[in-house]
C-alpha positions as CSV (number, residue, x, y, z in Angstrom):
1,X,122.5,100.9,89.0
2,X,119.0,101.9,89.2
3,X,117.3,104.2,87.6
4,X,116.3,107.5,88.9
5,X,112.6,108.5,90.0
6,X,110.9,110.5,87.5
7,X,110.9,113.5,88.4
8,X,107.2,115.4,89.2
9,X,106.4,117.7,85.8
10,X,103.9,120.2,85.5
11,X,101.3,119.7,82.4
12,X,99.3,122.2,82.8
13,X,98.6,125.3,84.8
14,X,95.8,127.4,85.3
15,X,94.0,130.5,87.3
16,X,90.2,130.9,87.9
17,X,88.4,132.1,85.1
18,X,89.0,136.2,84.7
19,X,85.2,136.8,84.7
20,X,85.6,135.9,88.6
21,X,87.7,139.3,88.5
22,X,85.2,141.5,86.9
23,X,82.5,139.7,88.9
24,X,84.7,141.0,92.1
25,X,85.0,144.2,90.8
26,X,81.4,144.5,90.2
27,X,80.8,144.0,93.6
28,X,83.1,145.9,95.1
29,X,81.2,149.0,92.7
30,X,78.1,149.0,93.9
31,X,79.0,148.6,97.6
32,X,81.2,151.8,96.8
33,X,79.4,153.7,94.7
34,X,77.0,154.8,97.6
35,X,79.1,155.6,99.8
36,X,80.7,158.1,97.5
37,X,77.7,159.6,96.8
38,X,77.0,160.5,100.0
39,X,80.7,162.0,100.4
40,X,80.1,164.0,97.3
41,X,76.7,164.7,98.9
42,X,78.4,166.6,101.3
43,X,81.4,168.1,100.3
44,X,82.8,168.4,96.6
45,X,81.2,165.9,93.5
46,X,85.0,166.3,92.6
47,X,86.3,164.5,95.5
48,X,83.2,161.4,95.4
49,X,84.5,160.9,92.0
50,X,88.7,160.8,93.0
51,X,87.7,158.8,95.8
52,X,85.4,155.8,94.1
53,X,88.2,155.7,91.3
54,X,91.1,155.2,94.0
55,X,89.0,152.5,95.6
56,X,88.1,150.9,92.8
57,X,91.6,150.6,91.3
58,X,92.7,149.3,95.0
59,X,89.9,146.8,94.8
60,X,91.1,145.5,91.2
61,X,94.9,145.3,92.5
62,X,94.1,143.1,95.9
63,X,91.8,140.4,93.6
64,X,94.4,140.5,91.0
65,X,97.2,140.1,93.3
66,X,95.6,137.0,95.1
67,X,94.3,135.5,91.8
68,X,97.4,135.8,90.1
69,X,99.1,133.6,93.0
70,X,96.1,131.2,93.7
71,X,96.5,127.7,90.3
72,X,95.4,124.8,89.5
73,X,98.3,122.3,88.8
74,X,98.1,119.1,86.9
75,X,101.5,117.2,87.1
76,X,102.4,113.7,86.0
77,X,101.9,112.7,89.7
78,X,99.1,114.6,90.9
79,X,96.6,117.3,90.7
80,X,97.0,120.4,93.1
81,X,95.2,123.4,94.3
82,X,97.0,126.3,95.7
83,X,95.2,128.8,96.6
84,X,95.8,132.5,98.7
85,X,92.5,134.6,99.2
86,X,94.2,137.2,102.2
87,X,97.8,138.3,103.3
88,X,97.3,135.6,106.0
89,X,95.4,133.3,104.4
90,X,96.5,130.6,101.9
91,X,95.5,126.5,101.6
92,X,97.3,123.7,99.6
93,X,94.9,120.4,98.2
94,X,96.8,117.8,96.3
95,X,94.9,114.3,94.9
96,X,97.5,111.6,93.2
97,X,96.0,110.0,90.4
98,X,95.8,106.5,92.2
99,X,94.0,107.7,94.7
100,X,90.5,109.0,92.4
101,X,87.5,107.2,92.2
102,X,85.6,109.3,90.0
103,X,85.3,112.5,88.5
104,X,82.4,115.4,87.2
105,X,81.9,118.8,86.3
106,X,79.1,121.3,86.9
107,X,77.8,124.2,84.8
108,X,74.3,125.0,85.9
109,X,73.5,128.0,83.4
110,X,73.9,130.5,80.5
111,X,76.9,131.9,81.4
112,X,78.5,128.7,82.7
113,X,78.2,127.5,79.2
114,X,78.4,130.4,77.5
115,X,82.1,131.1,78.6
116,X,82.4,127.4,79.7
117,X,83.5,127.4,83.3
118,X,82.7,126.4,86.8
119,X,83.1,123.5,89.0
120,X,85.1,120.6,88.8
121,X,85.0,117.2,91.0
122,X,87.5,114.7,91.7
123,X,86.1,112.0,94.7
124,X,89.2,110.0,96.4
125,X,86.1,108.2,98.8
126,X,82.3,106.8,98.1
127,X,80.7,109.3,100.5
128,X,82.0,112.8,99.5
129,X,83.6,115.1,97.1
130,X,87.3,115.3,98.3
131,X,88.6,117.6,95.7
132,X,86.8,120.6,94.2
133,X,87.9,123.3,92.0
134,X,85.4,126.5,91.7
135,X,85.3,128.8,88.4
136,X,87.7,127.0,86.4
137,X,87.8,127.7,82.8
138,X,87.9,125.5,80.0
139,X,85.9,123.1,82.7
140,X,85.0,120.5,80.4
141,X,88.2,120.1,78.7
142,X,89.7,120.1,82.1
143,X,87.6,117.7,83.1
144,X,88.4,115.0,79.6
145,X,92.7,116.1,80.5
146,X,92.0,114.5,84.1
147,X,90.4,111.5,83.0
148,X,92.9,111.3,79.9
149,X,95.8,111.5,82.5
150,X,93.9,109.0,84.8
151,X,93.9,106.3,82.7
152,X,97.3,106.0,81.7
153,X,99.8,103.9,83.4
154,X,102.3,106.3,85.8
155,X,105.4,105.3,83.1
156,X,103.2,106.8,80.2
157,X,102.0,110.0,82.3
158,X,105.7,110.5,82.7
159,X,105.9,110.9,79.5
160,X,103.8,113.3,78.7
161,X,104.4,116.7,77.4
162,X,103.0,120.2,78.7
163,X,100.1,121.2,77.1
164,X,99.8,125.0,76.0
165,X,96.2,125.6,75.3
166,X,93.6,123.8,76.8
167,X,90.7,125.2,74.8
168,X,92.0,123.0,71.9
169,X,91.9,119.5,74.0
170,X,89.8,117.6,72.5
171,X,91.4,114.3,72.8
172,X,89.4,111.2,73.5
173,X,91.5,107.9,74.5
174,X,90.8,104.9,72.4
175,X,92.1,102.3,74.7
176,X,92.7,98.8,73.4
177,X,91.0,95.7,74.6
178,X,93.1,94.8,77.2
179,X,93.0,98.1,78.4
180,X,89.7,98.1,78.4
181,X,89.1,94.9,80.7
182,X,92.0,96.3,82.9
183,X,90.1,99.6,83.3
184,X,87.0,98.4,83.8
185,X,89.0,95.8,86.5
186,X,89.8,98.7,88.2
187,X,86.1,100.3,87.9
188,X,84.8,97.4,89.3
189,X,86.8,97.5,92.4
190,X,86.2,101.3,93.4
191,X,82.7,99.8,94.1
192,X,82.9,99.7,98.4
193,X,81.2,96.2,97.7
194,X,83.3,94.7,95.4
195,X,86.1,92.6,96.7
196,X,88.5,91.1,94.5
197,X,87.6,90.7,90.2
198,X,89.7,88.4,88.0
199,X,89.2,87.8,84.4
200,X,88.0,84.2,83.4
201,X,90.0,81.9,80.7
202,X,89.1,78.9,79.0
203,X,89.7,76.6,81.1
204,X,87.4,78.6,83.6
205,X,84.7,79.1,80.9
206,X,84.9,75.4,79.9
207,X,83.9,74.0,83.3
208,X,81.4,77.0,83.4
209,X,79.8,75.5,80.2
210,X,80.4,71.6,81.6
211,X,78.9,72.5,84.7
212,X,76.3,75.1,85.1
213,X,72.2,74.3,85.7
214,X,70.3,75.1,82.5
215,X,68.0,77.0,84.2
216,X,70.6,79.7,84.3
217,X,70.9,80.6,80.6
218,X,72.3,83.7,80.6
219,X,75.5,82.0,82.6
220,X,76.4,80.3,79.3
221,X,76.2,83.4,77.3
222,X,79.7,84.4,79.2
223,X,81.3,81.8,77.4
224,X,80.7,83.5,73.6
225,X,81.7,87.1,74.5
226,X,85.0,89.4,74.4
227,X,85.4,90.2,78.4
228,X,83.8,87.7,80.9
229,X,84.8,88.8,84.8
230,X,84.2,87.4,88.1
231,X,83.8,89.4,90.8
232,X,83.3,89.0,94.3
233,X,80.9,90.8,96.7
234,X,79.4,91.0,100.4
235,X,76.3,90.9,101.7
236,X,75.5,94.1,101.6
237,X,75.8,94.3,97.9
238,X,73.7,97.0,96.1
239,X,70.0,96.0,94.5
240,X,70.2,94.0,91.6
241,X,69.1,96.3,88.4
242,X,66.3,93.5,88.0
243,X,64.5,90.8,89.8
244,X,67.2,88.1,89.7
245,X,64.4,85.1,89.3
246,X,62.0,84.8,87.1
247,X,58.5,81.9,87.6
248,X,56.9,81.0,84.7
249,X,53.9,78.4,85.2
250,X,55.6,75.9,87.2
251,X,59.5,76.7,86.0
252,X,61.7,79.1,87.8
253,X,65.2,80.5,85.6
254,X,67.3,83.1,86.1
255,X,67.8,86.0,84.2
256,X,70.5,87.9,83.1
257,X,70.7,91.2,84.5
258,X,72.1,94.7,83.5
259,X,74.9,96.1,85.6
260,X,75.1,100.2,85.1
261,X,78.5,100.7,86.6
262,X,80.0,99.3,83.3
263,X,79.5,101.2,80.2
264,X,80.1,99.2,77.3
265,X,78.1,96.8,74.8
266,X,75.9,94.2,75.9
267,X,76.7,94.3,79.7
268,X,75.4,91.6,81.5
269,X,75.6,90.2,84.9
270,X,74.2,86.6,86.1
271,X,74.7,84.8,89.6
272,X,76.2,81.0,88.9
273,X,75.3,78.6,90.3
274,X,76.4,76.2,93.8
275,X,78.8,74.0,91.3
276,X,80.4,76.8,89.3
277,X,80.4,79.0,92.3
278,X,82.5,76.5,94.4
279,X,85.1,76.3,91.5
280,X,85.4,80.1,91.1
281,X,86.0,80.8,95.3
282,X,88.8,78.4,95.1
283,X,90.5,81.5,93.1
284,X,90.1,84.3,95.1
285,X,92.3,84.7,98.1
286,X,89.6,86.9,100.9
287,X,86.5,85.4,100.2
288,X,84.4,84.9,103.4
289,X,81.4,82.5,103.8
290,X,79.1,84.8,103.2
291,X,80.5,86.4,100.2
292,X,78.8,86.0,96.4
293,X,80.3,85.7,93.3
294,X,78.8,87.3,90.5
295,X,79.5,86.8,86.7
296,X,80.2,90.1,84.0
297,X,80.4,90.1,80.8
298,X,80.8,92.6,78.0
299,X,81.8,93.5,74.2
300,X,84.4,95.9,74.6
301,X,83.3,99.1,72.5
């Protein structure tokens, strides 16, 4: 018999920040205020003042109403944004896990990080922001839950317990090594150049040692450390971080080079050369003619 689908569970649930209320309120006061005055200008100050009370309360009661029924919803599956700002007016935005690229959060001044809200940014594509979520409180520990919840496998986020109080979230993943080479696997190919990435063994590091020119030093340096990938890219791969070939008097070598997308000790990337990039095509499966391969290697932190 097999088993049945995890069910989707809600970890957390939240509203926009209750300043955003006030702020509304606000707002609605000083657009009222003068016309109230001018009503009490011309009949009874009595009346100006019943008036501007009664519309103030109605103008707390409609932001409070459409708050109150407007979340943000992070599930073991998903993150979601319901949101109703009119009797006739409401939107849904969901983003699976899978599905994000990257993440950030904004606060741009005093009060953002005085009451620490604002925006926060999940991108499912390279060009645009595809989900967004405006005056969110607790931003920053929003934004370390997502990427918390991001990095686990689905079985382990279906394990995972609602949490009550998202001030307190603090936690920081300490991932092993394997994790870490799978993660940064999976960083690699969310780059729209990167094609395929495999991690190389000894046997592949061997023949990278037995076979690569000595002018490319750095190559070798693959061999000694904890992660060593191969990755595959197009043409219309990105600038190198640094001029890829170095002339000194009458000897050209090739240096290594940094690679930013990675963030972890001693990154470096290096091109191999014809020999040891004829043995590494043979194991990827949609490498075209004029695709590169490209050698990265890191200590994992």
């Amino acid at each position: 018999m097999q088993d049945s689908p995890i069910q989707e569970k809600i970890l957390y649930k939240t509203h926009q920040h209750p300043i955003v209320l006030f702020f509304d309120v606000f707002k609605a006061m000083i657009i009222l205020l003068p016309i109230c005055l001018a009503i009490g200008f011309f009949y009874w100050i009595l009346g100006w003042i019943l008036i501007f009370i009664v519309l103030l309360w109605l103008t707390f009661f409609y932001n409070y109403f459409f708050r109150s029924r407007s979340f943000i919803i992070v599930s073991n599956k998903q993150i979601a944004m319901k949101v109703r700002n009119w009797f006739f007016s409401a939107y849904k935005m969901t983003l699976s896990y899978h599905q994000i690229k990257d993440t950030a959060y904004s606060k741009n001044n005093f009060f953002h990080f005085l009451f620490n809200f604002w925006t926060f940014f999940a991108r499912s594509s390279p060009w645009e922001w595809d989900f967004s979520a405006n005056y969110l409180k607790y931003v920053e520990q929003f934004f370390n839950l997502i990427n918390y919840i991001y990095s686990l496998p689905q079985e382990e986020r279906d394990k995972l317990q609602p949490i009550e109080n998202l001030k307190i979230f603090t936690y920081k993943k300490v991932l092993s090594k394997d994790q870490t080479i799978a993660q940064e696997i999976q960083n690699l190919l969310s780059i729209i150049w990167i094609k395929e990435v495999i991690l190389l063994d000894k046997k592949d590091k061997k023949f990278i040692f037995e076979n690569e020119e000595d002018r490319n030093h750095w190559v070798y340096e693959a061999i000694n450390r904890e992660a060593t990938l191969c990755a595959t890219h197009d043409s219309d791969f990105r600038n190198a971080d640094a001029p890829i070939v170095h002339k000194i008097w009458e000897k050209v070598i090739f240096p290594w080079i940094s690679f930013h997308e990675i963030q972890q000790k001693n990154v470096i990337s290096a091109s191999p050369g014809i020999a040891v990039h004829k043995y590494l095509s043979s194991k990827f499966k949609n490498l075209d003619k004029d695709d590169a391969t490209l050698i990265i290697w890191f200590d994992v932190n």
